[in-house]
ZAMARGU-4260 file (C-alpha; in steps of 0.2 Angstrom, whole numbers, plus 5000, padded with zeros to 4 digits):
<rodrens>
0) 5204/5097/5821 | 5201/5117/5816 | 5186/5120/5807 | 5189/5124/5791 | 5185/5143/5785
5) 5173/5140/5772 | 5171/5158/5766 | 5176/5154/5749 | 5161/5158/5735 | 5162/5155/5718
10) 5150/5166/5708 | 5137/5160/5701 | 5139/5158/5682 | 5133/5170/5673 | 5120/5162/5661
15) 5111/5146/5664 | 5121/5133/5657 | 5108/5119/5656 | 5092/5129/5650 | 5104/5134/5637
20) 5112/5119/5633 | 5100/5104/5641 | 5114/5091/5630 | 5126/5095/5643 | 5115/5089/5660
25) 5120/5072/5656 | 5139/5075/5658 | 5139/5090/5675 | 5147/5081/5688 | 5152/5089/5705
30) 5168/5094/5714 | 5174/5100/5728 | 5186/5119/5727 | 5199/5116/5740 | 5206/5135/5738
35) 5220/5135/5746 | 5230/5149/5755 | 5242/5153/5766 | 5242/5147/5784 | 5248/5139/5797
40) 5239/5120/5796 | 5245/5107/5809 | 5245/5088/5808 | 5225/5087/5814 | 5220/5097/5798
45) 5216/5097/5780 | 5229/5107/5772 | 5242/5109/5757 | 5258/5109/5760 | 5255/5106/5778
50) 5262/5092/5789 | 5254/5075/5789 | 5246/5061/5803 | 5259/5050/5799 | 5261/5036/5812
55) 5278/5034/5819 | 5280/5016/5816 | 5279/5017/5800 | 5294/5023/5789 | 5293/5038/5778
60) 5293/5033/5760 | 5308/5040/5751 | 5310/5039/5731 | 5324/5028/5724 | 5325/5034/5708
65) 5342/5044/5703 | 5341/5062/5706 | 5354/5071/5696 | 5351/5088/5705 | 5351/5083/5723
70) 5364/5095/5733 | 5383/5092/5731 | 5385/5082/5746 | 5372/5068/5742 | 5376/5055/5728
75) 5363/5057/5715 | 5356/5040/5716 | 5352/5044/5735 | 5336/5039/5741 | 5325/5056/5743
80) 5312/5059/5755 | 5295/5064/5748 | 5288/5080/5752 | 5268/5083/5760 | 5259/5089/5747
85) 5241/5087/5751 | 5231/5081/5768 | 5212/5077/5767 | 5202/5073/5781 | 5185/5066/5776
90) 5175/5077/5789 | 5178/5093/5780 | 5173/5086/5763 | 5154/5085/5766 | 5148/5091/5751
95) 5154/5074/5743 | 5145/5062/5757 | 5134/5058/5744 | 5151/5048/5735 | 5162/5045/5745
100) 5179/5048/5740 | 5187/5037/5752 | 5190/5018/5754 | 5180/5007/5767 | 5189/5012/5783
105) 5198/5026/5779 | 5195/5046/5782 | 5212/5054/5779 | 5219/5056/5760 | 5239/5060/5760
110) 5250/5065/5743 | 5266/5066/5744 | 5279/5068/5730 | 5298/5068/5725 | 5301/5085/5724
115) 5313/5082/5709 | 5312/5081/5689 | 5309/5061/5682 | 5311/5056/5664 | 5296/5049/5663
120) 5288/5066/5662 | 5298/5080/5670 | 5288/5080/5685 | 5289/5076/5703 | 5285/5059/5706
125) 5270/5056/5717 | 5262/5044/5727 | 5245/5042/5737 | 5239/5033/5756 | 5224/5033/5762
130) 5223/5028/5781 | 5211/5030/5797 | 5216/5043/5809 | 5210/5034/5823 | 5223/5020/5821
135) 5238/5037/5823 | 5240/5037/5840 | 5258/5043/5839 | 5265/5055/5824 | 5281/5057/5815
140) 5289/5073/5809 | 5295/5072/5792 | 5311/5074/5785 | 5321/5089/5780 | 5316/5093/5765
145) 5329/5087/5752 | 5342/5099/5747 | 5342/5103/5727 | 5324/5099/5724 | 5314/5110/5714
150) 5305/5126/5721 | 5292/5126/5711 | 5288/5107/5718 | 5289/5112/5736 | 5272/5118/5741
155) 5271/5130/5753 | 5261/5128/5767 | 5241/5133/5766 | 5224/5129/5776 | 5208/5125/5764
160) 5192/5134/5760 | 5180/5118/5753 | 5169/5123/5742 | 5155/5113/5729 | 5153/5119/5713
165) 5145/5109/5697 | 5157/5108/5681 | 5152/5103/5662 | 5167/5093/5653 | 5181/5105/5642
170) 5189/5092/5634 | 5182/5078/5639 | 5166/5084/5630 | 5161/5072/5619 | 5169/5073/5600
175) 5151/5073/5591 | 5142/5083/5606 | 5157/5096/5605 | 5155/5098/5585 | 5134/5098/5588
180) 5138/5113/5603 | 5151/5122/5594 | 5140/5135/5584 | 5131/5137/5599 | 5145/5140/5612
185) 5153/5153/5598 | 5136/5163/5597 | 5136/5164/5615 | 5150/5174/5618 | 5148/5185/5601
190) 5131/5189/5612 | 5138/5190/5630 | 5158/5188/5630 | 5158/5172/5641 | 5167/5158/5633
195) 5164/5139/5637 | 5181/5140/5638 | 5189/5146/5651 | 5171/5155/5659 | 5158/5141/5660
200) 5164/5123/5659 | 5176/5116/5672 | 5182/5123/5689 | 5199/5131/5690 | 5213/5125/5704
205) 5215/5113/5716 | 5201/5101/5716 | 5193/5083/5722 | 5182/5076/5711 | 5173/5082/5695
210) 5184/5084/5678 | 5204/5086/5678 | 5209/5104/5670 | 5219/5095/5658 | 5231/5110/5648
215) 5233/5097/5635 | 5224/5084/5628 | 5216/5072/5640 | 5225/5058/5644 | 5214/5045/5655
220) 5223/5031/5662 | 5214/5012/5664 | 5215/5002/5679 | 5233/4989/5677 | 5220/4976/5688
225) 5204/4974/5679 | 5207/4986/5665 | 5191/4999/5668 | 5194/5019/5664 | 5199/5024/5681
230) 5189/5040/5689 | 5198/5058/5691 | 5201/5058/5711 | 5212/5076/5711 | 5219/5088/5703
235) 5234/5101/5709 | 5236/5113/5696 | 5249/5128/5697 | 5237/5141/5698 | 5220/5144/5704
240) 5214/5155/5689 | 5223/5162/5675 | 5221/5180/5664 | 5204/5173/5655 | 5198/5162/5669
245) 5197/5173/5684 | 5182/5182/5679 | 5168/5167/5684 | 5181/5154/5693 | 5188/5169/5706
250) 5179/5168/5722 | 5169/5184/5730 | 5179/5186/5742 | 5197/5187/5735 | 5191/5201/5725
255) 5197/5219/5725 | 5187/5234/5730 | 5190/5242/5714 | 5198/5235/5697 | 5203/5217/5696
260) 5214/5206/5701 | 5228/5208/5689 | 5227/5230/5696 | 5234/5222/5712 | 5255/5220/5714
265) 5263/5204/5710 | 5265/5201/5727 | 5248/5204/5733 | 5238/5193/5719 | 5250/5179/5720
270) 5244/5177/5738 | 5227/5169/5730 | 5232/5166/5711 | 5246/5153/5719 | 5246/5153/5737
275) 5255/5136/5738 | 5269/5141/5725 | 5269/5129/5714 | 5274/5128/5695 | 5269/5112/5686
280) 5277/5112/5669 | 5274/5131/5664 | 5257/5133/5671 | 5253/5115/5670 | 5244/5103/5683
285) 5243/5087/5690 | 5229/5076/5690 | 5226/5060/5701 | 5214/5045/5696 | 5209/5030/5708
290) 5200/5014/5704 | 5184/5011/5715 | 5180/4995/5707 | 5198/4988/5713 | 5196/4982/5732
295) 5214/4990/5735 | 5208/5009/5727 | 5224/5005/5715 | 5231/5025/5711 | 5237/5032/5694
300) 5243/5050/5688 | 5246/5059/5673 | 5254/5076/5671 | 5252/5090/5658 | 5261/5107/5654
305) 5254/5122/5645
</rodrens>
């Protein structure tokens, strides 16, 4: 395995959130930035987009739905192949050893996802595994991506930059404790310009653990099995920051010499604004939930648009 390049820093925010507002201590959870950008990943790495350690004995899960827009010469209820979307390996996320985001037995986290539009909510189609990469002892290459699918649902490829940062809830603050903070949270940025929203509560692109960056209301799913909330495993948004949100969720390093990140071409800012290409539902996201109280870690997903 490479070692990941961790020289990603999110700047400190710019006012201390919980001597300001002590109400919010009980609700800060942690998550790992993944920062994503472009590289050349291989099967024994942590990547986006990159290829997986899939064994070769066991068969590439395809999606059986119908798929209107597949290519000319495929019948649109052909099975598709899913696409690699995101690789974990346990060993670079150990800033989260202290919960473990991983089943008994496992270290490797795969997403994959059906690169094409379903009804149920005009997004690719996704589907988690969890496995032990000492039990891969032989990989398989995955398909050829399928002809028609979406662009903007195939990642390209990208390395990782892990990195731990502390988020307070947007909107899943509390109803009453958002109502009790709102006078508060306005008066602060009359007095220094930094907004709860989009500056100081939860971190921007993709991420594992801590809040979803839900662009609508939140939507949390319960466990089908024993019918608990389940707890927000990942999120893959479309962008890493947006025109508000780069000022505190932009890391040091990715920043210009001189003006900001918007002076800089299209070209050259999309390089860290959206390295992996994607577009989820106009600037939209997806967010991935898991079950720890379930034996089996049964998976659920919700998906927004802006």
């Amino acid at each position: 395995m490479t070692p990941l390049d961790t020289s990603r820093t999110t700047p400190p925010r710019p006012v201390d959130m919980e001597a300001l507002f002590p109400e919010l201590v009980p609700h800060r959870r942690e998550a790992v930035r993944l920062h994503p950008r472009a590289g050349s990943p291989t099967v024994e790495d942590s990547s986006v987009g990159g290829p997986l350690l899939w064994p070769q004995a066991e068969p590439w899960p395809y999606c059986d739905q119908a798929h209107p827009e597949a290519g000319t010469s495929l019948q649109p209820s052909a099975a598709q192949p899913m696409v690699p979307v995101l690789q974990l390996y346990a060993a670079d996320l150990p800033e989260l050893a202290s919960r473990p985001p991983f089943p008994d037995g496992a270290d490797v986290l795969q997403v994959l996802w059906c690169p094409f539009a379903h009804e149920s909510d005009y997004m690719p189609r996704p589907q988690i595994y969890w496995r032990d990469r000492r039990a891969v002892t032989t990989v398989k290459a995955a398909p050829a991506r399928p002809q028609g699918a979406d662009d903007d649902y195939l990642p390209a490829p990208c390395v990782l930059h892990p990195e731990r940062v502390v988020e307070y809830p947007d909107w899943d603050l509390p109803d009453a404790l958002a109502d009790a903070l709102h006078e508060r949270f306005e008066r602060l940025e009359e007095e220094t310009g930094w907004a709860y929203w989009p500056h100081l509560s939860i971190a921007y692109g993709v991420k594992m653990g801590g809040y979803p960056n839900w662009t609508q209301e939140p939507r949390w799913p319960d466990c089908t099995q024993c019918g608990t909330r389940m707890e927000h495993l990942l999120t893959v948004p479309s962008v890493e920051f947006d025109g508000a949100s780069w000022r505190t969720w932009l890391p040091l390093e990715d920043r210009p010499a001189s003006g900001t990140v918007f002076d800089l071409d299209h070209e050259e800012r999309r390089k860290v604004q959206s390295a992996a290409d994607l577009m989820l539902g106009d600037m939209g996201g997806m967010y991935f939930f898991v079950c720890w109280s379930c034996p089996d870690g049964p998976f659920a997903h919700r998906a927004d648009c802006s």
